[in-house]
C-alpha positions as CSV (number, residue, x, y, z in Angstrom):
1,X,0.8,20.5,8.1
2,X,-1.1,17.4,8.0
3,X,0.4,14.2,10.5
4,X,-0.1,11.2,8.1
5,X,0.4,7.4,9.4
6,X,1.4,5.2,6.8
7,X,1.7,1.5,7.8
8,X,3.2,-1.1,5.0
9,X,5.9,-3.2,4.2
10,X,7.9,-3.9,0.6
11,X,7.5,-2.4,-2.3
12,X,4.4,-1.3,-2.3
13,X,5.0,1.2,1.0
14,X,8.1,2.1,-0.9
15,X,6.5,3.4,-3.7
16,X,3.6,5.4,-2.1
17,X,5.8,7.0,0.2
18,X,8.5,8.2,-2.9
19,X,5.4,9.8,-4.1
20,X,4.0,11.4,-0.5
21,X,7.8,12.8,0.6
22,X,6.8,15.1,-2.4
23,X,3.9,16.7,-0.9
24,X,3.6,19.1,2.5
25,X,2.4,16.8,4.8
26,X,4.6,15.1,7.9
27,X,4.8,11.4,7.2
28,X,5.0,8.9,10.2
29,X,5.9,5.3,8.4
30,X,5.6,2.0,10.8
31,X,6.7,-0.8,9.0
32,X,6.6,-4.6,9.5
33,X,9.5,-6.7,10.7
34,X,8.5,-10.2,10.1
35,X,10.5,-10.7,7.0
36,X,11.9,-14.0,7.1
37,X,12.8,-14.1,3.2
38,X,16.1,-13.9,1.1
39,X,19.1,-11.9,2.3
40,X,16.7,-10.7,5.2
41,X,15.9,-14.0,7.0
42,X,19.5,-14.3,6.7
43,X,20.7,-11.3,8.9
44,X,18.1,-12.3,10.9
45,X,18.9,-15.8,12.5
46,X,22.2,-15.5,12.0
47,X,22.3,-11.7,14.2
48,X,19.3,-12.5,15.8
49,X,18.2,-9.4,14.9
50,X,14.6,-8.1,13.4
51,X,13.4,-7.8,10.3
52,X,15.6,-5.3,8.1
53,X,15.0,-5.3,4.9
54,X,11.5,-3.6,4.3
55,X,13.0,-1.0,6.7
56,X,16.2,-0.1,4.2
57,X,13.7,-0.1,1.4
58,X,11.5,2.3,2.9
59,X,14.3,4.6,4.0
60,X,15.7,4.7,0.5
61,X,12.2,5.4,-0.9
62,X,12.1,8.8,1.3
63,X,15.8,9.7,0.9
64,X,17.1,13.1,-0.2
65,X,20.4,12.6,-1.2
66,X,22.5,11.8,-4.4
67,X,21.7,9.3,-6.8
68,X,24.9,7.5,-6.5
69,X,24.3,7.3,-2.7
70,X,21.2,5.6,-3.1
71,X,23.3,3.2,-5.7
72,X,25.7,2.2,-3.1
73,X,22.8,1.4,-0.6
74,X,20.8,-0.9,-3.3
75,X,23.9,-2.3,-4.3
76,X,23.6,-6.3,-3.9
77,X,26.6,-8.6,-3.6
78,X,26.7,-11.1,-6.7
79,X,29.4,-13.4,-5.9
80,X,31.4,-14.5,-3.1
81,X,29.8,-16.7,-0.2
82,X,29.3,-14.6,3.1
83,X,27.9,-11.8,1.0
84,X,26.2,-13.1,-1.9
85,X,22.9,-11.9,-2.5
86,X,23.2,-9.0,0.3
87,X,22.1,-5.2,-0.1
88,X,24.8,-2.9,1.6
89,X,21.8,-1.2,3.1
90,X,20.7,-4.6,5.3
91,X,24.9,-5.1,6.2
92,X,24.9,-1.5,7.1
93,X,21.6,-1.5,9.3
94,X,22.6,-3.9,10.9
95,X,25.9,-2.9,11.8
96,X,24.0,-0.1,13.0
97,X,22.0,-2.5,15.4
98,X,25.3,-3.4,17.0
99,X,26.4,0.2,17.6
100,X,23.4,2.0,18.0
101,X,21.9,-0.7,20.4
102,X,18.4,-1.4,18.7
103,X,16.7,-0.8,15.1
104,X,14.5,2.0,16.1
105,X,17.7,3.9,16.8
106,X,19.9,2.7,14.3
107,X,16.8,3.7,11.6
108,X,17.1,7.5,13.4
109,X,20.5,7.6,12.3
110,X,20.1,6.2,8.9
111,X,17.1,8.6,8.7
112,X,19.6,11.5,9.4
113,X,22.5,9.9,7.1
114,X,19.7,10.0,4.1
115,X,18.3,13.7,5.2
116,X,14.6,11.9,5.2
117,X,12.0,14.5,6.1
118,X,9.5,12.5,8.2
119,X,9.7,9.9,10.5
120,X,10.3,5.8,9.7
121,X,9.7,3.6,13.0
122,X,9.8,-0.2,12.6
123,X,6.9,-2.1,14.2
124,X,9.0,-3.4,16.8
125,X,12.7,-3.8,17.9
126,X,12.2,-7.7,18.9
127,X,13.1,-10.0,16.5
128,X,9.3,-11.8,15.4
129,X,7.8,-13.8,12.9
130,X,4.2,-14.3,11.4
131,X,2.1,-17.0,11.9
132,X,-0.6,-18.8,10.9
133,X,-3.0,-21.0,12.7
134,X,-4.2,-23.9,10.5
135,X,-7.4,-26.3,11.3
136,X,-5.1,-29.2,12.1
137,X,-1.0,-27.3,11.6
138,X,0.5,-24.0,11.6
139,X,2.9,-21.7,9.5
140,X,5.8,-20.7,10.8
141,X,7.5,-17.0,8.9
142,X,6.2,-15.1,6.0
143,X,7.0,-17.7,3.5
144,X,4.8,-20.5,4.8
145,X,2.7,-18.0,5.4
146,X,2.2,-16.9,2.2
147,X,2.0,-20.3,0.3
148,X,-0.3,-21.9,2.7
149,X,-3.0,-18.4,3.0
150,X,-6.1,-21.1,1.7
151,X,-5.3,-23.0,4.9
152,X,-4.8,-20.7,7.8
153,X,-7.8,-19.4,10.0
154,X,-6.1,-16.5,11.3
155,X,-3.0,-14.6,12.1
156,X,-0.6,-14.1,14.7
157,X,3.1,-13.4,15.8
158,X,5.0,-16.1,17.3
159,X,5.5,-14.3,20.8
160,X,3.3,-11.0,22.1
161,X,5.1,-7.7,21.6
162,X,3.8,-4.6,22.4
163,X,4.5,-1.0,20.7
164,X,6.1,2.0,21.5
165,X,4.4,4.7,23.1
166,X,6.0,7.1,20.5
167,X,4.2,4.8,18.1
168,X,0.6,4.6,19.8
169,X,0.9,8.2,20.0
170,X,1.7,9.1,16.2
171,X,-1.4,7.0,15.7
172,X,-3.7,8.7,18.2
173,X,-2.6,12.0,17.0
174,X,-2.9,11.5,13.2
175,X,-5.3,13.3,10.9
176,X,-5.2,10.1,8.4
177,X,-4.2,7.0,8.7
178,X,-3.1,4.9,5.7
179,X,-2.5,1.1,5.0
180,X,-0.1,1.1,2.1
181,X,-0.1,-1.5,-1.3
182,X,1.6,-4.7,-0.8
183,X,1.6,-8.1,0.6
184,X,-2.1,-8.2,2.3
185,X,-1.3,-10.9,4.7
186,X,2.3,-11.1,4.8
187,X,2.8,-6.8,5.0
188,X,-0.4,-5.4,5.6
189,X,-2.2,-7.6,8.2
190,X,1.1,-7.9,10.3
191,X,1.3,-3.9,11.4
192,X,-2.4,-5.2,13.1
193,X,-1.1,-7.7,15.2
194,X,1.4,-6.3,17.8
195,X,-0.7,-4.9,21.1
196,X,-1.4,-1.2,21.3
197,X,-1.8,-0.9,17.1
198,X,-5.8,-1.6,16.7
199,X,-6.5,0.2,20.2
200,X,-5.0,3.6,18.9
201,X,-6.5,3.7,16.2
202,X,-9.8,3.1,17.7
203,X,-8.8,6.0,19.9
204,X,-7.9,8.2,16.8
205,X,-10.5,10.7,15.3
206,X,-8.2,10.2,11.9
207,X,-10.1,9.2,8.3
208,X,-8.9,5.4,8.0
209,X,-7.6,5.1,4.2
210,X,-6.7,1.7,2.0
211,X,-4.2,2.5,-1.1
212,X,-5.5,-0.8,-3.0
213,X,-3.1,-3.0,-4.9
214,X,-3.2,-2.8,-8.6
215,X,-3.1,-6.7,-9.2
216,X,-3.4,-10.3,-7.2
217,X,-0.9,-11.8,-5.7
218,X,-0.6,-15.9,-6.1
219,X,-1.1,-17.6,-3.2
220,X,-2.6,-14.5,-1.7
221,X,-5.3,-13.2,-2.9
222,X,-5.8,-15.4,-5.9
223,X,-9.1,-13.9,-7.7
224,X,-9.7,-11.2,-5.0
225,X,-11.6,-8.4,-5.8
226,X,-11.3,-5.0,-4.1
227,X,-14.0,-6.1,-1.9
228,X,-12.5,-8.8,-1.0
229,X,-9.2,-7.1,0.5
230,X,-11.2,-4.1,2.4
231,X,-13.5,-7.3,4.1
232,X,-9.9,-9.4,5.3
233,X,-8.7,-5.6,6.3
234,X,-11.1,-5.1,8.3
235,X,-11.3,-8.3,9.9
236,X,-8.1,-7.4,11.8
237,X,-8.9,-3.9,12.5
238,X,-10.5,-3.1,15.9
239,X,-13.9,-1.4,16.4
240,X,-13.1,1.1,14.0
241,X,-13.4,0.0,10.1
242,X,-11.9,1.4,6.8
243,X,-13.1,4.6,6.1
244,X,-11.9,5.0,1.8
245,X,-10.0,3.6,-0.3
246,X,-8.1,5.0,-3.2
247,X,-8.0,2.2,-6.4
248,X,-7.4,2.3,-9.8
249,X,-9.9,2.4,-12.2
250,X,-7.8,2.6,-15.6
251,X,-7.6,0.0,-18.1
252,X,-4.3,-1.5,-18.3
253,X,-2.9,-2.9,-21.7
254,X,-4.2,-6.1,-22.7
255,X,-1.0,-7.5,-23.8
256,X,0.5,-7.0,-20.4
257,X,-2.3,-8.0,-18.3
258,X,-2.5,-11.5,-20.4
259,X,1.2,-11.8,-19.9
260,X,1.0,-11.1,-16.3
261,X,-1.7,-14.3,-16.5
262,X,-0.3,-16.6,-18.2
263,X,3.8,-16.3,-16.3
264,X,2.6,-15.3,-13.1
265,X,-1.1,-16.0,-12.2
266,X,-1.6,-12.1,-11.3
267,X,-4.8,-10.5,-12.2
268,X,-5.9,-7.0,-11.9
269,X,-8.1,-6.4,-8.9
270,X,-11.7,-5.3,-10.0
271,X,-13.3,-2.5,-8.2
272,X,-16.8,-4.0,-7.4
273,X,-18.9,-0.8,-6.5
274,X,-22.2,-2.9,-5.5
275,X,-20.2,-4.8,-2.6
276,X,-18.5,-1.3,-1.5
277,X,-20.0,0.3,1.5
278,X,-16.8,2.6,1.9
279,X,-16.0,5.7,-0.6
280,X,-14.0,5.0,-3.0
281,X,-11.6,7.6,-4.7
282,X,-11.2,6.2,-8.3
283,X,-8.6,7.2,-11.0
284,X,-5.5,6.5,-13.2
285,X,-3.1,5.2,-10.3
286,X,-1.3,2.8,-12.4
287,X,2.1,2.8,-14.6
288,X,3.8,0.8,-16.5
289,X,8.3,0.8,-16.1
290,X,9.3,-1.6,-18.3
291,X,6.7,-3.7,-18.6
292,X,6.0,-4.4,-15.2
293,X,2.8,-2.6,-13.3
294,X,3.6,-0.6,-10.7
295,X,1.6,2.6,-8.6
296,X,1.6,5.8,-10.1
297,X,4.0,7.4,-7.3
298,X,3.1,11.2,-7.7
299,X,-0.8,10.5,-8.8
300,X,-1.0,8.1,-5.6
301,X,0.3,11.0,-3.3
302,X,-1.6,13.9,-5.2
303,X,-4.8,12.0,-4.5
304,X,-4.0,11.7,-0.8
305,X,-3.0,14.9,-0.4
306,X,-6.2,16.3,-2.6
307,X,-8.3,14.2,0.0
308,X,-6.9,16.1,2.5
309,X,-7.0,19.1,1.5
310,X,-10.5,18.7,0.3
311,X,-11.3,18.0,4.3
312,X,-9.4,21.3,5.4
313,X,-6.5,19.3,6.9
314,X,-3.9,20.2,4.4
């Protein structure tokens, strides 16, 4: 069975990896902690504890249990002051924090409470934040981040943290190695920055593999073509580069693409083959749930897996 590293944060990592937990392959997900946002940033000055709430989404994404289980965990508090706007999921993980004694152990035993095949292993255990270094000021957290991406230079985490050996080892060891859809700068990049990540990779023999995003992100990556995401990828990668990336090459209904235009600046993201020195696995990836575009869970993960197969590693 295939050892595949998937690094990612959000919905984006949530989706690919409800598609992969499908497929015979062992799935190692590292996900980012620097959340600083919503009911996350929350939890996390008040407990001074990391990042949770990528982590809960990702473990719900891989989970094997009832539906109405998975309810329960999404379920967000809509009234009330202390828990308005909450998920049970980021109450309960970090409860877990307090008993189990950090979040890599506390997302073991949620791992084992959702029967998750695979393992999910968040960046760090130390509270962090993203930041980014401006010409004359810096962005402190993901959110200033995010807003300010036009004026930053390059990024960095508030303090230097270093990760686990049971991390640098799932990397070394991996036959691919995927950066998942989502936030480029703000969920992506982030996995880069904490010592020990770019080194094992560069010591890994492992196919390095980009699941493109389907559309911009404002603020972001306003007007950004494909190219334009592998080059800013691997300008945080070490010596080695990206390898492939898997993109979608399927026309997407006008009506919702000029709707996603005109309320929310998001364009599709262009595949432009002539500034593409990297193969490129293109298809259908894309589908629509309720108006909204999201990844093609299964047809994501079938590809990934097909890629594998197709280099005997299945």
């Amino acid at each position: 069975m295939s050892n595949v590293v998937v690094f990612g944060g959000g919905t984006g990592l949530s989706c690919l990896l409800s598609g992969l937990k499908l497929f015979p392959v062992d799935v190692t997900t590292i996900i980012t902690v620097t959340d600083n946002g919503s009911s996350t940033g929350v939890l996390k000055e008040e407990l001074d504890i990391p990042a949770v709430g990528d982590v809960g989404k990702v473990l719900l994404s891989m989970a094997n249990v009832d539906k109405d289980y998975i309810r329960l965990l999404r379920y967000r508090f809509k009234k009330g002051e202390t828990l308005n706007n909450h998920p049970v999921r980021n109450i309960l993980l970090a409860a877990l924090i307090d008993l189990k004694g950090n979040l890599t152990d506390a997302t073991r035993y949620m791992s084992e409470l959702l029967r998750i095949k695979g393992t999910v292993l968040p960046l760090t255990e130390e509270k962090i934040d993203l930041v980014g270094l401006g010409k004359d000021v810096n962005y402190f957290g993901e959110e200033e981040v995010s807003r300010n991406i036009s004026k930053i230079r390059r990024l960095t985490l508030d303090h230097p943290v270093t990760v686990s050996e049971e991390i640098q080892d799932k990397i070394r060891h991996a036959d691919l190695i995927i950066f998942s859809p989502g936030s480029l700068y703000t969920s992506i990049i982030p996995n880069l920055l904490a010592d020990g990540v770019k080194e094992s990779i560069d010591e890994s023999h492992a196919p390095i593999m980009y699941v493109a995003n389907l559309v911009t992100q404002p603020g972001e990556t306003d007007d950004a073509r494909l190219s334009s995401h592998l080059r800013v990828l691997n300008s945080y990668l070490g010596e080695r580069k990206l390898d492939i990336t898997i993109a979608n090459n399927a026309v997407i209904n006008e009506e919702v693409t000029a709707r996603y235009l005109e309320q929310e600046n998001k364009k599709v993201v262009e595949i432009d083959h002539d500034n593409i020195d990297i193969e490129v696995i293109a298809d259908a990836i894309f589908t629509l749930e309720n108006g909204t575009i999201r990844h093609n869970a299964l047809k994501t993960a079938y590809l990934i897996f097909s890629y594998l197969m197709d280099r005997g590693l299945e």
